[in-house]
C-alpha positions in Angstrom: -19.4 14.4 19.6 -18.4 18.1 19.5 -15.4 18.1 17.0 -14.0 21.6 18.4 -13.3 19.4 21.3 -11.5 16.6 19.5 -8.2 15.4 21.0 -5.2 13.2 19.7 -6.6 9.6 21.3 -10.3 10.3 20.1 -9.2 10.6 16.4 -6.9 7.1 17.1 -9.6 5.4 18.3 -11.9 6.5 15.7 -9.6 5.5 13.0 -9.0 2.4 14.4 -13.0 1.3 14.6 -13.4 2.8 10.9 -10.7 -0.1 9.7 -12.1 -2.8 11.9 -15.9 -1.8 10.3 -14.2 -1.8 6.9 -12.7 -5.3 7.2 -16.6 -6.4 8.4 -17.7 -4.9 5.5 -15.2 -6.2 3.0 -16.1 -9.6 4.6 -19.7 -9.2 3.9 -19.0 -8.1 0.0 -17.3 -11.3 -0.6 -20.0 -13.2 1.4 -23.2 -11.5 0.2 -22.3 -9.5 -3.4 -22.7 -11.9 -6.5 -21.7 -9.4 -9.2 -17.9 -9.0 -9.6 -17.8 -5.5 -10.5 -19.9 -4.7 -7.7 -17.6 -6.6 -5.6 -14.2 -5.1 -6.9 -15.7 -1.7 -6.8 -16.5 -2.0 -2.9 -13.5 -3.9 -2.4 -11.7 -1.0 -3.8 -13.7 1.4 -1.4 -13.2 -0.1 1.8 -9.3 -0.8 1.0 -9.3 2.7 0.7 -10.7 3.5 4.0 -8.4 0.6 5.7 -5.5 2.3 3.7 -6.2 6.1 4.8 -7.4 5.1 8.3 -3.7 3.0 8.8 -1.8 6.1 7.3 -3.4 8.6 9.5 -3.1 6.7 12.2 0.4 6.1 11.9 1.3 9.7 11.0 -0.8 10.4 14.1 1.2 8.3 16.2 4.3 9.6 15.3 3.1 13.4 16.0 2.2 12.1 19.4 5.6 10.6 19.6 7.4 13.8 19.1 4.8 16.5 20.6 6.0 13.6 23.8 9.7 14.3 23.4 8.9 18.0 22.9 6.9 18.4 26.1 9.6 16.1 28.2 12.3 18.5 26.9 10.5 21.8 28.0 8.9 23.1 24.8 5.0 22.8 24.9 4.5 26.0 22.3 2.7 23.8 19.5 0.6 20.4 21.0 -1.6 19.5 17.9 -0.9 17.1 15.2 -3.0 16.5 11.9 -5.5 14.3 11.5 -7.4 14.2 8.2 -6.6 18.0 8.0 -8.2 18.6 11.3 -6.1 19.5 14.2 -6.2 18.0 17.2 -4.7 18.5 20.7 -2.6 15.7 22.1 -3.3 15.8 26.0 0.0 15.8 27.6 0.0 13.5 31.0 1.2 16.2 33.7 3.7 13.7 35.5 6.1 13.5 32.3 10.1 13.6 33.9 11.5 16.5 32.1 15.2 16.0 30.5 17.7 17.9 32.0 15.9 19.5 34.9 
């Protein structure tokens, strides 16, 4: 994937699959890890990633949300949002009703 080209619903998705793969994997520590500091140790890990990937996501959301309420109201100067310190450009749909007009 070439990252310069990385937009708003790719870094969604991507966060999305990396807290499903962490819930495999923290379902496969308790299954297959005997030693319990092992186990709390990757526990710890993949809560982490579940954590970040949630937070990102949600603060990714929201950007979307109001780049959305920008665009609709006629101000489409700034249409990237954060994600993991990365910007990323949130495609705007070209049919969006604009307020006031």
């Amino acid at each position: 994937m070439d990252l310069s080209s990385f937009d708003a619903q790719s870094a969604r998705d991507i966060s999305l699959w990396a807290m499903v793969a962490s819930v495999v994997g923290v379902l496969l520590v308790l299954k297959f890890v005997s030693s319990l500091v092992t186990k709390l140790l990757l526990l710890a890990v993949f809560g982490a990633v579940i954590w970040f990937g949630f937070n990102e996501r949600d603060s990714l959301s929201t950007c979307i949300g109001e780049i959305t309420a920008k665009v609709q109201a006629g101000d489409s100067s700034d249409v990237t949002c954060s994600f993991f310190g990365r910007d990323v450009t949130v495609k705007i749909p070209e049919n969006l009703p604009q307020v006031g007009g």
